[in-house]
C-alpha positions as CSV (number, residue, x, y, z in Angstrom):
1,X,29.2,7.3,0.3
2,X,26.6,7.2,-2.3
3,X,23.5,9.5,-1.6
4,X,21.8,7.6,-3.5
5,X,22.1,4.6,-1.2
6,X,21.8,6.7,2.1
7,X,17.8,7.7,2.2
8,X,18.4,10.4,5.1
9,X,21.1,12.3,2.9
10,X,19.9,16.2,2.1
11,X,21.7,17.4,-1.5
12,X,21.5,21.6,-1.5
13,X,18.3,21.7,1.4
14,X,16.4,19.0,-0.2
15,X,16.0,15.9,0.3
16,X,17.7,13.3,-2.3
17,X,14.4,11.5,-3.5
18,X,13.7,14.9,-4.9
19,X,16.9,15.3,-7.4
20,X,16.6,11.3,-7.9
21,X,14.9,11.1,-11.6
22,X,11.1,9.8,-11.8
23,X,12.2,6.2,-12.8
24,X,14.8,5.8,-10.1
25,X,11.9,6.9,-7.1
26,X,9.6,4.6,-8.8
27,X,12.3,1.6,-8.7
28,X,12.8,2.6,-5.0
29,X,9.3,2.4,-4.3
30,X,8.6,-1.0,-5.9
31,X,11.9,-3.0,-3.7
32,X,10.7,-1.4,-0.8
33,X,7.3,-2.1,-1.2
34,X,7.9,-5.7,-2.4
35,X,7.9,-9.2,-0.8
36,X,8.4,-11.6,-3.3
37,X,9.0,-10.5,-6.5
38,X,10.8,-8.8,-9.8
39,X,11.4,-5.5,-11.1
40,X,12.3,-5.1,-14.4
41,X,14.1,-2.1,-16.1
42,X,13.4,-1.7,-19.8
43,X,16.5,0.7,-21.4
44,X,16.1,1.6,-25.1
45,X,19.2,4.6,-26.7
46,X,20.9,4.3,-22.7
47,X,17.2,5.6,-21.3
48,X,14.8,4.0,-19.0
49,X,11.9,3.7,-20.8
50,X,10.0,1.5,-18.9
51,X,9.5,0.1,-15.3
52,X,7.3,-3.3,-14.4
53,X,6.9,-5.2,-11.3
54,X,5.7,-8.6,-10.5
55,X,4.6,-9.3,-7.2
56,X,4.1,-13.2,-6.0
57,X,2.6,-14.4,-3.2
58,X,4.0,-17.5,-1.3
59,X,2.2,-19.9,0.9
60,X,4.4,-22.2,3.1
61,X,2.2,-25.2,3.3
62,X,0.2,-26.9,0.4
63,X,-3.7,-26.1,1.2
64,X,-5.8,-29.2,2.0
65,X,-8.4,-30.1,-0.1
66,X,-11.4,-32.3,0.8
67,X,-12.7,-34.6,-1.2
């Protein structure tokens, strides 16, 4: 299995989001922490140089305005 997939896996004592690099933890973070939404890798020379996230917010019903 892939310890990266597994978030309870231990690699030499500690725990993998420790030996994950920065960008991948950040990535991590952002999916769990999103809803709705995109996170975008930007790679320039085969490295991450860049991270974003859009978040959306999504309302099931049209609001009612009065006139």
């Amino acid at each position: 299995m892939n310890a990266v997939a597994k978030n309870d896996v231990v690699n030499a004592g500690r725990p993998v989001a420790e030996t994950l690099p920065v960008w991948l933890q950040l990535v991590r973070e952002h999916i769990r922490s999103l809803k709705f939404g995109t996170v975008q890798i930007t790679v320039h020379d085969s490295r991450v140089v860049q991270v974003e996230r859009v978040e959306k917010q999504r309302f099931d019903k049209p609001e009612q305005i009065d006139t």
